[in-house]
PDBQT receptor file of N, H, CA, C and O in Angstrom, charges set to zero:
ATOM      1  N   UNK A   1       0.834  -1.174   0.000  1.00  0.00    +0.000 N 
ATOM      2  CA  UNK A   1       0.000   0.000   0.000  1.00  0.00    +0.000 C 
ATOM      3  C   UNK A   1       0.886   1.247   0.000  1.00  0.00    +0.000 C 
ATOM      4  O   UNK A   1       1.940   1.253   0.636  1.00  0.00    +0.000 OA
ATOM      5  N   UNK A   2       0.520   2.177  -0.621  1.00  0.00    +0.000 N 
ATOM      6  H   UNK A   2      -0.337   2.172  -1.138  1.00  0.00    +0.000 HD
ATOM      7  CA  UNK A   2       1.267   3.348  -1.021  1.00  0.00    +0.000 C 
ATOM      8  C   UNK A   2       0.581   4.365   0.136  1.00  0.00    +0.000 C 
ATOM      9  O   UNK A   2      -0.640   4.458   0.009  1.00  0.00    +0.000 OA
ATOM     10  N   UNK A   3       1.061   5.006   1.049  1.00  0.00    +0.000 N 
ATOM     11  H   UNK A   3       2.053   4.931   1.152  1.00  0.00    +0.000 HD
ATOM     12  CA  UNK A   3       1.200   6.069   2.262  1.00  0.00    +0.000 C 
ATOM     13  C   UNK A   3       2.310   7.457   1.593  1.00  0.00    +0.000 C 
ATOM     14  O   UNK A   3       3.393   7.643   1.039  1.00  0.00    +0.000 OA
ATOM     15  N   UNK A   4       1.106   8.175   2.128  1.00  0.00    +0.000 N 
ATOM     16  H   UNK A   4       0.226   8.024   2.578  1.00  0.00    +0.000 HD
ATOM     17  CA  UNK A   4       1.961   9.827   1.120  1.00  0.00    +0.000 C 
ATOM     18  C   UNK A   4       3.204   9.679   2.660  1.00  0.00    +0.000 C 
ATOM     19  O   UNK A   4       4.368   9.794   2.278  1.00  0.00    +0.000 OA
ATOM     20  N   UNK A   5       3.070   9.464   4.151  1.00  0.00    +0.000 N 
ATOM     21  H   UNK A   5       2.125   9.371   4.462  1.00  0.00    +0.000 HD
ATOM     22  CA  UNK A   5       3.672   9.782   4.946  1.00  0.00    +0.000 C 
ATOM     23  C   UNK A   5       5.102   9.163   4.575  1.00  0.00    +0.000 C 
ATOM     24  O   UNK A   5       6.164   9.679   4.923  1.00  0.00    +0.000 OA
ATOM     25  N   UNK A   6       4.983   7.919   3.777  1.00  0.00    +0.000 N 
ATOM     26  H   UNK A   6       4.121   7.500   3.495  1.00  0.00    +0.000 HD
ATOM     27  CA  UNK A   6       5.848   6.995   3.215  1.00  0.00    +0.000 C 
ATOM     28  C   UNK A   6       6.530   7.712   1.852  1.00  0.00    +0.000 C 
ATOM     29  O   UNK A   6       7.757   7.625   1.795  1.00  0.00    +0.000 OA
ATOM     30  N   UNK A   7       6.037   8.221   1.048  1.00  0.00    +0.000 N 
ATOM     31  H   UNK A   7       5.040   8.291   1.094  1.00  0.00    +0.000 HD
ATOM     32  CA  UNK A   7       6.621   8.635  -0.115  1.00  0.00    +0.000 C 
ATOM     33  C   UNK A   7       7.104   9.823   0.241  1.00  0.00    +0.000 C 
ATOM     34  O   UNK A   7       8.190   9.934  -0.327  1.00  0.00    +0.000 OA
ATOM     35  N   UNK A   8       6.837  10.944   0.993  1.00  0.00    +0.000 N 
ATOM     36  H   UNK A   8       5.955  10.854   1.455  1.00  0.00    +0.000 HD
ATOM     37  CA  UNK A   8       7.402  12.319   0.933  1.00  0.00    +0.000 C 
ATOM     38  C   UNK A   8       9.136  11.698   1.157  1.00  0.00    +0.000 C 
ATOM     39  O   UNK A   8      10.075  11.893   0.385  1.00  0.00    +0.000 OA
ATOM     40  N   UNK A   9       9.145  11.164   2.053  1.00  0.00    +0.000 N 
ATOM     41  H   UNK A   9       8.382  11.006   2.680  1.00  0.00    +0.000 HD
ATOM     42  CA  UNK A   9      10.930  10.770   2.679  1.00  0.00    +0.000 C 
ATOM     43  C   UNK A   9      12.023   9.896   0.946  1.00  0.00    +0.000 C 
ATOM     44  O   UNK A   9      13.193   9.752   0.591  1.00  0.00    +0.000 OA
ATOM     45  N   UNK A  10      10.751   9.605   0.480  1.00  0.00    +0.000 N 
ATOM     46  H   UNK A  10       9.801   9.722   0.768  1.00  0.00    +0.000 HD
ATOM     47  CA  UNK A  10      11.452   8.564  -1.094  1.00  0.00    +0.000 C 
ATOM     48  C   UNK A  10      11.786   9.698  -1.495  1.00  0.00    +0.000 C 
ATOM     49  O   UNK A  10      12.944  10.102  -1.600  1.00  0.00    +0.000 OA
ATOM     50  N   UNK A  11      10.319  10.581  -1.869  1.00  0.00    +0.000 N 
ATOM     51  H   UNK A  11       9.378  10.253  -1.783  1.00  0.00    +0.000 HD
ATOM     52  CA  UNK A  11      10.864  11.468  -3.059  1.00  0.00    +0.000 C 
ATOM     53  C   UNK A  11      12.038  12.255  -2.665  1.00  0.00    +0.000 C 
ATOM     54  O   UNK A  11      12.817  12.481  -3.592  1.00  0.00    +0.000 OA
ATOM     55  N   UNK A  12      12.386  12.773  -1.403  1.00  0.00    +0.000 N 
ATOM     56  H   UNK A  12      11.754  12.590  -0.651  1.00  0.00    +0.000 HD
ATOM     57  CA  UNK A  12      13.393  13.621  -0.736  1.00  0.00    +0.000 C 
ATOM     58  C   UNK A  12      14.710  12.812  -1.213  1.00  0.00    +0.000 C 
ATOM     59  O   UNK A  12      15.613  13.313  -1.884  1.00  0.00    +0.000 OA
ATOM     60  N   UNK A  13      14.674  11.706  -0.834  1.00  0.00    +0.000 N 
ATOM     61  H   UNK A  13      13.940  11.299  -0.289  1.00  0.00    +0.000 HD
ATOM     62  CA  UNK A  13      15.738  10.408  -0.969  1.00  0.00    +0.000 C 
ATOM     63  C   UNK A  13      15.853  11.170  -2.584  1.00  0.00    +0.000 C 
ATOM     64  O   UNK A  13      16.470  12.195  -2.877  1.00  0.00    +0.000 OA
ATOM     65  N   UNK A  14      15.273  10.539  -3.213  1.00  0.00    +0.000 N 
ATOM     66  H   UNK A  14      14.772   9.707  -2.975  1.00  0.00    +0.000 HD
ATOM     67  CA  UNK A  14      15.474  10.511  -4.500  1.00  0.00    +0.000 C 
ATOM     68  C   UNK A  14      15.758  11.876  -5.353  1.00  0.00    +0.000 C 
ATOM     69  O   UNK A  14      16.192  11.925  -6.504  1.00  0.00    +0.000 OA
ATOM     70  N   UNK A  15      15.449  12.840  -4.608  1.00  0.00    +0.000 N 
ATOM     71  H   UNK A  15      15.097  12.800  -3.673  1.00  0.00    +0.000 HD
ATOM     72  CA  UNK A  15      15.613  13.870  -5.161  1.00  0.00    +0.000 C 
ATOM     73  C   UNK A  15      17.158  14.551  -5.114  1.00  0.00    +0.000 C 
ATOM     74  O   UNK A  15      17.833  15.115  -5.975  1.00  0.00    +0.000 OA
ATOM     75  N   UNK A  16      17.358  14.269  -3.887  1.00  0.00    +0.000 N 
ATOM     76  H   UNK A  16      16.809  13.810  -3.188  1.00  0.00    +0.000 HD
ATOM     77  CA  UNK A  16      19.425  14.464  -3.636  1.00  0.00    +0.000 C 
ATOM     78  C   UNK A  16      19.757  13.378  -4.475  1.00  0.00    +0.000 C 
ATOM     79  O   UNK A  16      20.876  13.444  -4.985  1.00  0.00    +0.000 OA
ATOM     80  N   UNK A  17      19.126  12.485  -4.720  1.00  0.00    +0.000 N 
ATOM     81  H   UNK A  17      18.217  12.431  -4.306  1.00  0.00    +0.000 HD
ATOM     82  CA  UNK A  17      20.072  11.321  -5.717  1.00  0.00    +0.000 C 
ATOM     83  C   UNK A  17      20.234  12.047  -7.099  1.00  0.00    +0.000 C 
ATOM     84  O   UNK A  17      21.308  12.503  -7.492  1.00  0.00    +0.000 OA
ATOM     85  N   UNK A  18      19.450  12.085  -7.562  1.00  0.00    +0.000 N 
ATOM     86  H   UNK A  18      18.578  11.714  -7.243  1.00  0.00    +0.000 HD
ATOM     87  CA  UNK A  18      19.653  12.707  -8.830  1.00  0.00    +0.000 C 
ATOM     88  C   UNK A  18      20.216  14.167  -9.141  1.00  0.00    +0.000 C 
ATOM     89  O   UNK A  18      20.658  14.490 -10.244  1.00  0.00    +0.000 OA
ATOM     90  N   UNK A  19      20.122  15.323  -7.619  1.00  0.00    +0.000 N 
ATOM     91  H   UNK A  19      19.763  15.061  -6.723  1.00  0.00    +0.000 HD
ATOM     92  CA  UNK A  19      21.438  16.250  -7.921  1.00  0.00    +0.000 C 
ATOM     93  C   UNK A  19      22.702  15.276  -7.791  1.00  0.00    +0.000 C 
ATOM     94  O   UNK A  19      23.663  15.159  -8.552  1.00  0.00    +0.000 OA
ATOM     95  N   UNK A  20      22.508  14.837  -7.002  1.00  0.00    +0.000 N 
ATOM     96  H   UNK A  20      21.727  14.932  -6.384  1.00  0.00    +0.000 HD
ATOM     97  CA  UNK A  20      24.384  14.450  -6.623  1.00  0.00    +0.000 C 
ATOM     98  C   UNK A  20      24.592  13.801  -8.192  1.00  0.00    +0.000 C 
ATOM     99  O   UNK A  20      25.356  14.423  -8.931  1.00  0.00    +0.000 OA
ATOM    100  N   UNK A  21      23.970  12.642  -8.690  1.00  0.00    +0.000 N 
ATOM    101  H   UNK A  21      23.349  12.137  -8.090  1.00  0.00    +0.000 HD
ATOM    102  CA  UNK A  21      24.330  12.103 -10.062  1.00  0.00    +0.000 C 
ATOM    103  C   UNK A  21      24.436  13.372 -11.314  1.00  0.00    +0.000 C 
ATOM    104  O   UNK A  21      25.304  13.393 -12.187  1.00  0.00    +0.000 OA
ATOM    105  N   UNK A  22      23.471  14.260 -11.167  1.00  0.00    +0.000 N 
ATOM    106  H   UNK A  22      22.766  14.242 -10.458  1.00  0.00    +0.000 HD
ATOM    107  CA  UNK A  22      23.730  15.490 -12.306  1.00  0.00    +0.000 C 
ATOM    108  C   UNK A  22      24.737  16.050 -11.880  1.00  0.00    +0.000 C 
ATOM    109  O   UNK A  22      25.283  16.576 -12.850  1.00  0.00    +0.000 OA
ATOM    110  N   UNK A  23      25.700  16.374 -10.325  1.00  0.00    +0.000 N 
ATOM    111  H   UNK A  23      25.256  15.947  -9.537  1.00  0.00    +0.000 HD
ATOM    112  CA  UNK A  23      26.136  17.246 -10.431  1.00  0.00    +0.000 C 
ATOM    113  C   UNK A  23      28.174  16.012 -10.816  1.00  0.00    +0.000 C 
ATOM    114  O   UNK A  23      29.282  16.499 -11.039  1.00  0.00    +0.000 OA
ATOM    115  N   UNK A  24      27.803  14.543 -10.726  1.00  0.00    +0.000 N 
ATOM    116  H   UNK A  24      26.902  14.148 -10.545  1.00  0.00    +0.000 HD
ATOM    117  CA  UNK A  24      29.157  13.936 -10.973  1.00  0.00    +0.000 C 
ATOM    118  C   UNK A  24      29.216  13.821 -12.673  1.00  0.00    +0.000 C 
ATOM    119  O   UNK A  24      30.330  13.991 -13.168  1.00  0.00    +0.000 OA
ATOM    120  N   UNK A  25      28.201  13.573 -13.494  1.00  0.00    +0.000 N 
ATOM    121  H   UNK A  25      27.296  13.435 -13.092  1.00  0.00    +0.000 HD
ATOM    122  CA  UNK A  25      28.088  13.904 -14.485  1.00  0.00    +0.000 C 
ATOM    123  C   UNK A  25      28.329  15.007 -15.216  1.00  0.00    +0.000 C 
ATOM    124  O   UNK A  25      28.451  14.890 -16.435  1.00  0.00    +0.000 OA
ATOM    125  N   UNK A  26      28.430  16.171 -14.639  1.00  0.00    +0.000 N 
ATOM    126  H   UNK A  26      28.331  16.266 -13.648  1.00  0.00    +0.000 HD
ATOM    127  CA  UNK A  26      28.994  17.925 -15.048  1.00  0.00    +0.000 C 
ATOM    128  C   UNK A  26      30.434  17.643 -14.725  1.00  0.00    +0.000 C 
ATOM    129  O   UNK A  26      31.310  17.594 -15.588  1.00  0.00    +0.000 OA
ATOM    130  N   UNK A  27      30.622  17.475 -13.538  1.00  0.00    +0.000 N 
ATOM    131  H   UNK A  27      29.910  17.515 -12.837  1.00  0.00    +0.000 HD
ATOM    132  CA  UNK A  27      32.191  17.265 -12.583  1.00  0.00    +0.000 C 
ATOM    133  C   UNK A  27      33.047  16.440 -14.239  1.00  0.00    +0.000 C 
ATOM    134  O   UNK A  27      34.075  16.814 -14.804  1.00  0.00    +0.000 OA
ATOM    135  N   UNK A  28      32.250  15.428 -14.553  1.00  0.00    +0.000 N 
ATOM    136  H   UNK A  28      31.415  15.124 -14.094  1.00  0.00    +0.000 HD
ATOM    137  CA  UNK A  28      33.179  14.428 -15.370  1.00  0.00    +0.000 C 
ATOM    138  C   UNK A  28      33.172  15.090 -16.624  1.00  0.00    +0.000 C 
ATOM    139  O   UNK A  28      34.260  14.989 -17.190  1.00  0.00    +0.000 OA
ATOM    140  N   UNK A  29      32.160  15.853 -17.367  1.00  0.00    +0.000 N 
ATOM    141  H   UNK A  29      31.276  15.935 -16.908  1.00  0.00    +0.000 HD
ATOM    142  CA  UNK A  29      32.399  16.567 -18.537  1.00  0.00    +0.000 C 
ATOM    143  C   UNK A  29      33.801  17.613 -18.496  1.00  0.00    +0.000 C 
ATOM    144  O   UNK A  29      34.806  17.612 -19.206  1.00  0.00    +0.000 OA
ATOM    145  N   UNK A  30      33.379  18.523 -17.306  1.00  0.00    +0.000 N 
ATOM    146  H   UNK A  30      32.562  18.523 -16.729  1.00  0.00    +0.000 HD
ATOM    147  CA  UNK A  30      34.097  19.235 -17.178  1.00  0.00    +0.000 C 
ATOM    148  C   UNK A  30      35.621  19.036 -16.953  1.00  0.00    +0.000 C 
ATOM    149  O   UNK A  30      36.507  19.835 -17.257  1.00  0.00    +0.000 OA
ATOM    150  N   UNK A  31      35.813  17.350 -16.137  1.00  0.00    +0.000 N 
ATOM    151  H   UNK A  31      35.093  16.702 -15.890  1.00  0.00    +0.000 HD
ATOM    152  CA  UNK A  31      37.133  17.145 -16.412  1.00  0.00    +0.000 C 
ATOM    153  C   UNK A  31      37.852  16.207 -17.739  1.00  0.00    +0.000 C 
ATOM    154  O   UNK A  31      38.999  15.789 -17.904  1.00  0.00    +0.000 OA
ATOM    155  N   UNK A  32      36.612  16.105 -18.561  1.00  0.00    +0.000 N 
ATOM    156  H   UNK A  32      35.681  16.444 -18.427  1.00  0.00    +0.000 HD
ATOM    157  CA  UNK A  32      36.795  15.714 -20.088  1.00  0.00    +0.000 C 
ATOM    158  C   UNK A  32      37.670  16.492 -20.935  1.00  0.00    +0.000 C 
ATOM    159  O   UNK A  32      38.744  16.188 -21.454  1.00  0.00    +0.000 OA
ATOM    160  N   UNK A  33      36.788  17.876 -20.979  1.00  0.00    +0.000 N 
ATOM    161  H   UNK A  33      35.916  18.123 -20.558  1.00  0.00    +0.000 HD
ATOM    162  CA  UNK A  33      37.481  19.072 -21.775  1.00  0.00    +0.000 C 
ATOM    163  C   UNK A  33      38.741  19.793 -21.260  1.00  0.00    +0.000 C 
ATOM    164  O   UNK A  33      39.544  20.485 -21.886  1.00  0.00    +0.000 OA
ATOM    165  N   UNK A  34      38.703  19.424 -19.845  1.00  0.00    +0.000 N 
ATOM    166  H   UNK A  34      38.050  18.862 -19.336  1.00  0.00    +0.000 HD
ATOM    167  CA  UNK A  34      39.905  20.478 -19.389  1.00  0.00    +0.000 C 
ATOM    168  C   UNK A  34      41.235  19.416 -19.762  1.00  0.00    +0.000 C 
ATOM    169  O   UNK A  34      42.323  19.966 -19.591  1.00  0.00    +0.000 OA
ATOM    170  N   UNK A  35      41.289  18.355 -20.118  1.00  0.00    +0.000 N 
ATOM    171  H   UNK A  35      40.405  17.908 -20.257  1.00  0.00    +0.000 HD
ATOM    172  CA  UNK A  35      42.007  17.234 -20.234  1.00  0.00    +0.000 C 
ATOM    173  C   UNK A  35      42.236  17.557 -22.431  1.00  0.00    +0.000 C 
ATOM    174  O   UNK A  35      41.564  17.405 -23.451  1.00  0.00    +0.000 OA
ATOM    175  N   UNK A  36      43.538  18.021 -22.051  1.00  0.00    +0.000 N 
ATOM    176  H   UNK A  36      44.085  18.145 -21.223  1.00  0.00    +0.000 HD
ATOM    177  CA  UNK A  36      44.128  18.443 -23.276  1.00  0.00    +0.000 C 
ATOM    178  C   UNK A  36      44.006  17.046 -24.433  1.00  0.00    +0.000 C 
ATOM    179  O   UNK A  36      43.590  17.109 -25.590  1.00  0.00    +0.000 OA
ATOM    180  N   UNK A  37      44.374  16.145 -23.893  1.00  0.00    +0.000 N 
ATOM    181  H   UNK A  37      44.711  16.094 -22.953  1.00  0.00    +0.000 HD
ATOM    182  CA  UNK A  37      44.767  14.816 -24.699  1.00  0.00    +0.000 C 
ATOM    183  C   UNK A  37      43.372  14.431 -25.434  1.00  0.00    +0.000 C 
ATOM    184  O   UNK A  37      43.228  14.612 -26.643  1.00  0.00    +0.000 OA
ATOM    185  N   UNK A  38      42.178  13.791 -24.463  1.00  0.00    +0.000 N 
ATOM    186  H   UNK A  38      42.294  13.644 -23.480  1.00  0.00    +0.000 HD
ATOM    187  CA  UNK A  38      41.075  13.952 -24.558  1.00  0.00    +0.000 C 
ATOM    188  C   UNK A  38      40.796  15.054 -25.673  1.00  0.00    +0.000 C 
ATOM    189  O   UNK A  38      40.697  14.582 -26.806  1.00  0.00    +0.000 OA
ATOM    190  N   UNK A  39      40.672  16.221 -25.583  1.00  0.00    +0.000 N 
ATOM    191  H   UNK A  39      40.752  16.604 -24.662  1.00  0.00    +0.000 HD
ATOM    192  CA  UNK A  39      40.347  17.489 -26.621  1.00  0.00    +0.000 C 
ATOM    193  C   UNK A  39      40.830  16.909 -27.991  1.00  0.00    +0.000 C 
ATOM    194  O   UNK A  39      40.292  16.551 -29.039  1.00  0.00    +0.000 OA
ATOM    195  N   UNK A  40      42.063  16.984 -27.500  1.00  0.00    +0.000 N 
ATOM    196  H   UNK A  40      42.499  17.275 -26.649  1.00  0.00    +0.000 HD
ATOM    197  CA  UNK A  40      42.736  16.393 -29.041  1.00  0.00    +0.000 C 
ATOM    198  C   UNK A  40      42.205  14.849 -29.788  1.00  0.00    +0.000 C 
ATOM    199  O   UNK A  40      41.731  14.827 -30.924  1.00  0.00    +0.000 OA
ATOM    200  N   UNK A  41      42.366  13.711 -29.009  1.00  0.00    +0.000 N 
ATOM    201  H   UNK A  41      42.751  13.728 -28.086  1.00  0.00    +0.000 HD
ATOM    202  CA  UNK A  41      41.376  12.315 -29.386  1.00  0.00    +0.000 C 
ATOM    203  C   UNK A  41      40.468  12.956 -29.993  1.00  0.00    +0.000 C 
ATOM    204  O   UNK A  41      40.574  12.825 -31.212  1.00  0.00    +0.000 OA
ATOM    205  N   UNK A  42      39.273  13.854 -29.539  1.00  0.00    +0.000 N 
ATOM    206  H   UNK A  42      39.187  13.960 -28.549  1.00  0.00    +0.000 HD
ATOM    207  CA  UNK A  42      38.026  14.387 -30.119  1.00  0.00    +0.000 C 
ATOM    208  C   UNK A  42      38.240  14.521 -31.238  1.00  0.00    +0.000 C 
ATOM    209  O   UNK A  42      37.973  13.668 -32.085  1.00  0.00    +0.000 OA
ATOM    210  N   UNK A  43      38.783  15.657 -31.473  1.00  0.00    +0.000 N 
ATOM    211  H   UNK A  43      39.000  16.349 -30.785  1.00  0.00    +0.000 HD
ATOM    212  CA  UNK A  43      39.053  16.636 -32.913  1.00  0.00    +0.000 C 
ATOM    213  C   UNK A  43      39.487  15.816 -33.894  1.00  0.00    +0.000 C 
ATOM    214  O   UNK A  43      38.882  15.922 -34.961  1.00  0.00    +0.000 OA
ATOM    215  N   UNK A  44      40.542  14.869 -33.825  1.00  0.00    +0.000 N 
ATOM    216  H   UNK A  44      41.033  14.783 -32.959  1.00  0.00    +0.000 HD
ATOM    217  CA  UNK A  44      40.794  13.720 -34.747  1.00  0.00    +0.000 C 
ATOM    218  C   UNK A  44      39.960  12.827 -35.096  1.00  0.00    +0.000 C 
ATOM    219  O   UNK A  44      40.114  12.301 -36.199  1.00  0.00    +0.000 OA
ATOM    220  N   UNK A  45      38.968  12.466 -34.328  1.00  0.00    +0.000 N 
ATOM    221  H   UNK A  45      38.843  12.892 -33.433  1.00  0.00    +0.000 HD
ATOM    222  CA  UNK A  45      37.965  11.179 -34.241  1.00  0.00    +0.000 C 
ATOM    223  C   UNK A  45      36.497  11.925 -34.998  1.00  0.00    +0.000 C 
ATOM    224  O   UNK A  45      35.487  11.288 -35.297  1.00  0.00    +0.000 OA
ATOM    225  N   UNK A  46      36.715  13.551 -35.219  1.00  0.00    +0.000 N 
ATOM    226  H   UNK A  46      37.536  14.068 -34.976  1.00  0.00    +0.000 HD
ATOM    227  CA  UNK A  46      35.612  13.961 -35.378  1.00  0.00    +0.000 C 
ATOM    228  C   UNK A  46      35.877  14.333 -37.239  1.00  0.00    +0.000 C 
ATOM    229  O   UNK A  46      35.134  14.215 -38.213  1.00  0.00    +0.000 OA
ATOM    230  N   UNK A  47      37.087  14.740 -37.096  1.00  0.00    +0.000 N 
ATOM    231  H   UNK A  47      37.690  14.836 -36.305  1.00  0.00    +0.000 HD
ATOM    232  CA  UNK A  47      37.962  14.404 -38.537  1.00  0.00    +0.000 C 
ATOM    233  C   UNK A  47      37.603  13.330 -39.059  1.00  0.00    +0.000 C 
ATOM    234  O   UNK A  47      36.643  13.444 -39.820  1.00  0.00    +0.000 OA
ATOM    235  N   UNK A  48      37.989  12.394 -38.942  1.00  0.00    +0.000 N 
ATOM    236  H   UNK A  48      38.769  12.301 -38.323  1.00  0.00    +0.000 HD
ATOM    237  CA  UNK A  48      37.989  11.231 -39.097  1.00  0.00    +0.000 C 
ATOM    238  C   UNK A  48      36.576  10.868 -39.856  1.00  0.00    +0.000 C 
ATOM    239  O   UNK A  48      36.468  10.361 -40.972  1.00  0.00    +0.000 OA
ATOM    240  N   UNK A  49      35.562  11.242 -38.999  1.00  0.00    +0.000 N 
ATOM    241  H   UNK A  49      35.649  11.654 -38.092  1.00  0.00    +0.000 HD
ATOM    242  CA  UNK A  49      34.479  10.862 -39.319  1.00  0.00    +0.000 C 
ATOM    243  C   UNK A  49      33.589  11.977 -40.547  1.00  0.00    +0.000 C 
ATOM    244  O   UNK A  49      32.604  11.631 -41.198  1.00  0.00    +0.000 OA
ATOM    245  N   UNK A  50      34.226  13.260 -40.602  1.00  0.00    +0.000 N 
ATOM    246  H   UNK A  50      35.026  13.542 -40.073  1.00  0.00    +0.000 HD
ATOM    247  CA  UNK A  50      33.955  14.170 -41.582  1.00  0.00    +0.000 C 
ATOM    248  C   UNK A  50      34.548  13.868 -42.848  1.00  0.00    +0.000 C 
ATOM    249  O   UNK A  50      34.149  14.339 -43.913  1.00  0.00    +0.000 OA
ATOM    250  N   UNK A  51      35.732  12.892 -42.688  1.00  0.00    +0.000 N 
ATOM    251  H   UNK A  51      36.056  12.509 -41.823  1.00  0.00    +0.000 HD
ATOM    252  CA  UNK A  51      36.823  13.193 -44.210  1.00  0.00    +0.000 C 
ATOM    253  C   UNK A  51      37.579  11.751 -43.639  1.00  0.00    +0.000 C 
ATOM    254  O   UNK A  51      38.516  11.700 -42.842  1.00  0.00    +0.000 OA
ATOM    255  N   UNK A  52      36.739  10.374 -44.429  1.00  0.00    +0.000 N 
ATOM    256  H   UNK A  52      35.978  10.414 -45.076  1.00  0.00    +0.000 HD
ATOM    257  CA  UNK A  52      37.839   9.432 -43.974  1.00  0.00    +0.000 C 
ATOM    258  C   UNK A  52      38.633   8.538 -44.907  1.00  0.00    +0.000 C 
ATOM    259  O   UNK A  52      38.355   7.646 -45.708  1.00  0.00    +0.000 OA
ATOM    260  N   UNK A  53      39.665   9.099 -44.508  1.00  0.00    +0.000 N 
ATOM    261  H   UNK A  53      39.891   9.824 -43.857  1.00  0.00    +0.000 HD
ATOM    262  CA  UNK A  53      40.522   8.793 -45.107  1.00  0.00    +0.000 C 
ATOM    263  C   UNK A  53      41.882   7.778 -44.591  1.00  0.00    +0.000 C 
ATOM    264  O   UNK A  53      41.785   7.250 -43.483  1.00  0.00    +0.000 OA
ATOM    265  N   UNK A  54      42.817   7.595 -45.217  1.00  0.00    +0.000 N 
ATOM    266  H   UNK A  54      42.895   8.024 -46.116  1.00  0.00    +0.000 HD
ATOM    267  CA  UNK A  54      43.236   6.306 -44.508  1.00  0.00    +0.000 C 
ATOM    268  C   UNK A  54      44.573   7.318 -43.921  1.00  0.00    +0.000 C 
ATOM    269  O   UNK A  54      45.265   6.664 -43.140  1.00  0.00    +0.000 OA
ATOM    270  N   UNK A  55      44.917   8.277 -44.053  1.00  0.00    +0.000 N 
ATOM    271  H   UNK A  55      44.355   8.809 -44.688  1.00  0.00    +0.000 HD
ATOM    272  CA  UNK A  55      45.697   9.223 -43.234  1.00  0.00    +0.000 C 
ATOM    273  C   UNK A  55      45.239   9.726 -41.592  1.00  0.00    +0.000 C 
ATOM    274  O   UNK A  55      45.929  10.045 -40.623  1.00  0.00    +0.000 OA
ATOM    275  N   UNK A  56      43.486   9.609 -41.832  1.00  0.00    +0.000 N 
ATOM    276  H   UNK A  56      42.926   9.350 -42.618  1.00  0.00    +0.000 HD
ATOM    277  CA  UNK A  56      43.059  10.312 -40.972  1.00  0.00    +0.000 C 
ATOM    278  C   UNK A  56      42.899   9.122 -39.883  1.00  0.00    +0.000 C 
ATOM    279  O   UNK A  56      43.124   9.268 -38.682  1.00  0.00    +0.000 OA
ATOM    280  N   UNK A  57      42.490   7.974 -40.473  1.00  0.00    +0.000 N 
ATOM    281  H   UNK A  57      42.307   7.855 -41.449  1.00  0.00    +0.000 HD
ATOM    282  CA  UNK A  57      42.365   6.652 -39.535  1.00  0.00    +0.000 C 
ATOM    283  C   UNK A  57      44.254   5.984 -38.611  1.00  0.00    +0.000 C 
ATOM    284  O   UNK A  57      44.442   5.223 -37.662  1.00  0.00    +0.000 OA
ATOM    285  N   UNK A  58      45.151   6.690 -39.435  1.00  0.00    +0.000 N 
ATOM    286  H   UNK A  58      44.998   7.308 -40.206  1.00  0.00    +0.000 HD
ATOM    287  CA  UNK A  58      46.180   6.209 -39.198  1.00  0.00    +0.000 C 
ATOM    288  C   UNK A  58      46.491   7.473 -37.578  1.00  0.00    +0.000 C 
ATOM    289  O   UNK A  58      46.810   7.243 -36.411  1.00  0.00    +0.000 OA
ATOM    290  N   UNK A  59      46.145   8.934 -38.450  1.00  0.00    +0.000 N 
ATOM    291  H   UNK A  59      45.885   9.121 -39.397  1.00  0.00    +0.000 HD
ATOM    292  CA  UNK A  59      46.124   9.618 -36.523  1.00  0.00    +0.000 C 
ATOM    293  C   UNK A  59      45.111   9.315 -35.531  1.00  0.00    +0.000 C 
ATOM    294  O   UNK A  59      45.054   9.731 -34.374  1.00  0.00    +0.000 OA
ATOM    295  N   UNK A  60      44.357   8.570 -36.111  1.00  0.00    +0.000 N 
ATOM    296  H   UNK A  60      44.403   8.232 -37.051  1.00  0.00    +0.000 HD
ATOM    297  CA  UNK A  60      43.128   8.261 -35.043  1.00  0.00    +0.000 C 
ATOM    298  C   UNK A  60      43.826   7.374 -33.807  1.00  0.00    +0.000 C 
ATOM    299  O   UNK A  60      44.043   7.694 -32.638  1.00  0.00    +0.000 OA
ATOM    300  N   UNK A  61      44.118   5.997 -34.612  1.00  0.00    +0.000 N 
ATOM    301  H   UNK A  61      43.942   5.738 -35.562  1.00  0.00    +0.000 HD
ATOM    302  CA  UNK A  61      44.555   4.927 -34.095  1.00  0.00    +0.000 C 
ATOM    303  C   UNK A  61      46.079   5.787 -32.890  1.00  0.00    +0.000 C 
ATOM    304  O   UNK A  61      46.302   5.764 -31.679  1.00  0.00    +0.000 OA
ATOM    305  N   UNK A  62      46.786   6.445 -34.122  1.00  0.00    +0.000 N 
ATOM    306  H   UNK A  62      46.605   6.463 -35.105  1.00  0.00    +0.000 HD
ATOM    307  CA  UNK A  62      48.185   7.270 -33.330  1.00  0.00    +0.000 C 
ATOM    308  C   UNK A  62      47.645   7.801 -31.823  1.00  0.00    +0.000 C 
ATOM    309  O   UNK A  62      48.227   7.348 -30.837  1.00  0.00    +0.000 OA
ATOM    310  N   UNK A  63      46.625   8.682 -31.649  1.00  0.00    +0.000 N 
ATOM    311  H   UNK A  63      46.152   9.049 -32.450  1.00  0.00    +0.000 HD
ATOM    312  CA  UNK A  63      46.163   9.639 -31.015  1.00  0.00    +0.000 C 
ATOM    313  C   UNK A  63      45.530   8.239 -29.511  1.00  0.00    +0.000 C 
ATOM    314  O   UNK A  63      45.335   8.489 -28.322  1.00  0.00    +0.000 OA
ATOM    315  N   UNK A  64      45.395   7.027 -30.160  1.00  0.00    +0.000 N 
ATOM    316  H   UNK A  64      45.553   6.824 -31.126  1.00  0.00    +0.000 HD
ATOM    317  CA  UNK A  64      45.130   6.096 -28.533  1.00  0.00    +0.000 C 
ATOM    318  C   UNK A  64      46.228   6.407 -27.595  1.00  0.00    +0.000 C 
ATOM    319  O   UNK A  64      46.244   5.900 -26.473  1.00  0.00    +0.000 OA
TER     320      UNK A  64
């Protein structure tokens, strides 16, 4: 049986769950981009996929 006295404390529960998960999910973007190497993997892999060519697959693979 479902009791609102019972759900107010879930939804509370659940509601810090999902800041704390949005806010490790920002945390991890943000230490995606600030991560030079990462930036660079991107830009090649995004190359790669605009213009592929077997030069561009050879810095892809380089850039692991």
């Amino acid at each position: 049986y479902i009791v609102m006295s019972k759900v107010l404390p879930v939804t509370s529960y659940a509601s810090v769950l999902l800041l704390v998960l949005t806010g490790v999910v920002c945390l991890r973007g943000v230490g995606r981009w600030t991560n030079p190497e990462y930036v660079q993997f991107i830009s090649v892999l995004e190359e790669t996929k605009r213009n592929n060519t077997a030069e561009n697959k050879v810095t892809c693979w380089l850039t692991l």
